[in-house]
C-alpha positions in Angstrom: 158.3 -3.0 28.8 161.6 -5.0 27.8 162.4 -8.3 29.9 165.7 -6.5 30.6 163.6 -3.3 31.5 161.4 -5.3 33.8 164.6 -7.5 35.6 166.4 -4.1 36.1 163.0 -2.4 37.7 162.8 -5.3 40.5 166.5 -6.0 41.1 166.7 -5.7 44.1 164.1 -8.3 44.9 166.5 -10.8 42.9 168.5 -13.1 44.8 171.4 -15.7 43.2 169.4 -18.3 42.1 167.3 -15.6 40.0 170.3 -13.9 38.9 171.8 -17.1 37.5 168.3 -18.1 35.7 168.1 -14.4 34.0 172.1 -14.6 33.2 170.8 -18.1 30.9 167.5 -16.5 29.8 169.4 -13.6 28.5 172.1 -14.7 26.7 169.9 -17.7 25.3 166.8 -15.9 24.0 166.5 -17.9 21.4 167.0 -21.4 22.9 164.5 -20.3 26.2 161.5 -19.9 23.5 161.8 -23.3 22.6 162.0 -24.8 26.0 159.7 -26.2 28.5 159.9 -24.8 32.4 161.1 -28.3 33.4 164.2 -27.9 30.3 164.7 -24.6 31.7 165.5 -25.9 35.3 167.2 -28.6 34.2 169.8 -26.2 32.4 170.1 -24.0 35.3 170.1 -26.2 37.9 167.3 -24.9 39.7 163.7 -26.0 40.8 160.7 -25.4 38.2 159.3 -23.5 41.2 162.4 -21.4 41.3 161.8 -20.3 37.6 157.7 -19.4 38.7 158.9 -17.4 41.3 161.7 -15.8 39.1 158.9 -14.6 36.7 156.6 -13.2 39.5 159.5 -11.2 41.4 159.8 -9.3 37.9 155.9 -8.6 37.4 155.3 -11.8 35.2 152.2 -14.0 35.9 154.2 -16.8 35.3 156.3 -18.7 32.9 154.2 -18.7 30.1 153.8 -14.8 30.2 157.8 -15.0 30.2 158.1 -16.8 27.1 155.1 -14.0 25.2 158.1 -11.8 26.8 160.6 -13.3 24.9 158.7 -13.7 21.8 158.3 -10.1 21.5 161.8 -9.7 21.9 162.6 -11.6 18.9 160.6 -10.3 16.6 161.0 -6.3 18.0 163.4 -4.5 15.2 165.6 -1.8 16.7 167.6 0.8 14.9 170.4 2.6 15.8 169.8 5.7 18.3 172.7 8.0 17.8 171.9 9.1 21.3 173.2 6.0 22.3 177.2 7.3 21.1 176.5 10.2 23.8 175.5 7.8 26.8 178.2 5.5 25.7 180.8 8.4 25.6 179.6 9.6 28.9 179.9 6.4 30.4 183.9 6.7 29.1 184.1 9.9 30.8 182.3 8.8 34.0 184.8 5.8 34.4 187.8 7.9 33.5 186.5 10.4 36.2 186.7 8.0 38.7 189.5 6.1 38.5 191.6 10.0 38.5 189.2 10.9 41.4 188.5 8.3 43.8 190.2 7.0 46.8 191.8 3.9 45.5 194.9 3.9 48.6 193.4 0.9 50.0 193.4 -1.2 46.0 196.9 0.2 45.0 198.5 -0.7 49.2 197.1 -4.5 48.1 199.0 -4.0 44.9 202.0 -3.0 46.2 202.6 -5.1 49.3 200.8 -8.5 47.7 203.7 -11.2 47.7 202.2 -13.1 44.4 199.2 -11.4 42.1 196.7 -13.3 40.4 194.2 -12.5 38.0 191.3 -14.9 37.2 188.8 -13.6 34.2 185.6 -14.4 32.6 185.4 -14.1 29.0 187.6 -13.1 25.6 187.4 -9.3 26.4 188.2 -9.8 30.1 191.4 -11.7 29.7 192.2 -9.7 27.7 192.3 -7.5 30.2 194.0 -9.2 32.5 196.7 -9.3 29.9 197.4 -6.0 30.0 197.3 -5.5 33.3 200.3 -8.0 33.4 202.2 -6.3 30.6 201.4 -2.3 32.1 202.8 -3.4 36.0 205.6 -5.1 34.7 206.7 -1.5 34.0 207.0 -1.6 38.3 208.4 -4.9 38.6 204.8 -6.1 39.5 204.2 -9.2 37.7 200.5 -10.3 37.5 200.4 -13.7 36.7 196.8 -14.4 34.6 195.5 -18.0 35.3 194.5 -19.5 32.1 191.8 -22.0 32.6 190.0 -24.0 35.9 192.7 -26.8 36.1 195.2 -24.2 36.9 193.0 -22.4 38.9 192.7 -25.5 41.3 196.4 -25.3 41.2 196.9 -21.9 42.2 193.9 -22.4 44.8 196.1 -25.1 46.1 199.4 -23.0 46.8 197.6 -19.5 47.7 198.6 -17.9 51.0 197.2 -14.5 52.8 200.2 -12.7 51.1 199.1 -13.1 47.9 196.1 -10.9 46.0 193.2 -11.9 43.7 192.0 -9.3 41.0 188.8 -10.9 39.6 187.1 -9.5 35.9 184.1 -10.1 35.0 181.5 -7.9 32.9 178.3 -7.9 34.8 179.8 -9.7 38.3 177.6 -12.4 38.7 179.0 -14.8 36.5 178.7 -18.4 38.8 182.1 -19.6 38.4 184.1 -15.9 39.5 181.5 -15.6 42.1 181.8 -19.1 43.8 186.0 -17.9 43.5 185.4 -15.2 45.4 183.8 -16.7 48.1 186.0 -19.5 48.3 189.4 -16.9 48.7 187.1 -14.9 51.2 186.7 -18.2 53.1 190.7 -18.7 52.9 191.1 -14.8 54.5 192.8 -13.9 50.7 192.7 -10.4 49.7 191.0 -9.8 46.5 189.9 -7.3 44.3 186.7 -7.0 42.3 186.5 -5.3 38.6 183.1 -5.4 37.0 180.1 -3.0 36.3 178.6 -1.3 38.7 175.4 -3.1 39.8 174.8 -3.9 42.9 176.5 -7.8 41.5 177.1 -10.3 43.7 181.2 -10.2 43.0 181.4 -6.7 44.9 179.5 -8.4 48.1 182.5 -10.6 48.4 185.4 -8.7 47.2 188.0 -6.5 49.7 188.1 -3.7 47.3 185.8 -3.2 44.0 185.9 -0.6 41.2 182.8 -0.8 39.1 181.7 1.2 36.3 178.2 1.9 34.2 178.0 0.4 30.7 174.5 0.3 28.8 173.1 -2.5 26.5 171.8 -1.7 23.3 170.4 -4.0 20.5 172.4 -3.8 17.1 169.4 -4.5 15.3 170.6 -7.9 14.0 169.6 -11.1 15.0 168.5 -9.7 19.0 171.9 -9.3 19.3 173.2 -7.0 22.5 176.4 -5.1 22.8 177.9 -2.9 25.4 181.0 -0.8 25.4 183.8 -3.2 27.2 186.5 -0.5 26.8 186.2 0.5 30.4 188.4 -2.5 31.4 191.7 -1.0 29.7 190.4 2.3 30.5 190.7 1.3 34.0 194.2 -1.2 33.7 195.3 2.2 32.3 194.3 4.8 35.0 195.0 2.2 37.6 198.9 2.1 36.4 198.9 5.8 36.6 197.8 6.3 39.9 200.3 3.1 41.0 203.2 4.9 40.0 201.9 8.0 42.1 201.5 5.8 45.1 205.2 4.7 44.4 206.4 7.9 44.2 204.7 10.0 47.2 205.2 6.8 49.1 209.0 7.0 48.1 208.9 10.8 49.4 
């Protein structure tokens, strides 16, 4: 079985601290193989300890059995299942289902009534993102204002009030950074909503309203690389504007 197989299996079992150490294992493969426990915790700020119990809550005898895990990883070639265009499509048609289906009065009444919008992201594709979310609500006269960076972040932190509204991206919603935000507008009684993939992450725990969709992993077959379909994002900035100007207008009627 795959690490990602095995953390998926027993995710339930995972609390933050593991989430964060399998967030750096995964995106640094390469690096973990090379690295002793104590390096590891080090990097992720945890307790060697924490890393041993992060390998038994996912069926591993320990960290040394993790790194064999890893190792196989590497080396495994993968080539391209054309089955995985299907899931990938379906996973389209699944998001696009539910933004036209699902009850979203409470996400588009925050839109609509917020005094000041702000949208913090995490990552390239994500702000992204955010930027067209600004540019399709300006259509309304709604104008998202994307933070750019954690100095102005502070800065907006500074100057928020309960009037205004948070929309936080991130792809798998347990990035640190978006996560500790969260928690720090739900502490200042700011209304937020949470964009990410739907998996049970620890942005929709403390989020007012959260739209989450499924996207699926693969391996390109070069260099361990992953990839996953980040088109849901526009697909729901798209849908999202759509059913805005609805609101507007039955709310107008």
């Amino acid at each position: 079985m795959m690490l990602d197989e095995m953390v998926n299996s027993h995710y339930d079992q995972l609390n933050e601290n593991d989430l964060y150490i399998w967030q750096y294992i995964y995106h640094h493969k390469s690096d973990c193989q090379k690295m002793s426990i104590q390096e590891l915790a080090r990097t992720c700020n945890v307790s060697h300890t924490s890393i041993i119990r992060f390998c038994k809550k996912i069926g591993l005898d320990g960290y040394s059995e993790l790194k064999i895990h890893l190792k196989w990883s590497m080396k495994k070639q993968f080539d391209f299942d054309s089955q995985i265009m299907h899931k990938v499509a379906d996973e389209l048609k699944e998001t696009l289902d539910i933004m036209e289906n699902k009850d979203l009065d409470q996400v588009l009444k925050l839109i609509d009534e917020a005094r000041r919008i702000y949208i913090y992201s995490t990552g390239e594709v994500q702000f992204h993102a955010a930027q067209e979310f600004n540019r399709e609500f300006a259509y309304r006269h709604k104008i998202m204002h994307v933070i750019e960076g954690r100095s102005e972040l502070d800065t907006v932190l500074n100057n928020a009030s309960k009037d205004d509204l948070f929309i936080l991206i991130s792809l798998s919603g347990d990035n640190e950074t978006i996560v500790t935000l969260s928690k720090v507008l739900e502490k200042m009684h700011i209304s937020t909503i949470g964009i990410a993939m739907d998996n049970q992450n620890l942005l929709s725990l403390h989020v007012d309203e959260f739209i989450g969709f499924k996207t699926s992993y693969f391996h390109t077959g070069f260099q361990d690389k992953s990839y996953c379909c980040t088109g849901h994002f526009f697909l729901i900035v798209n849908m999202l504007f759509l059913r805005y100007l609805e609101y507007c207008s039955l709310k107008g009627e």
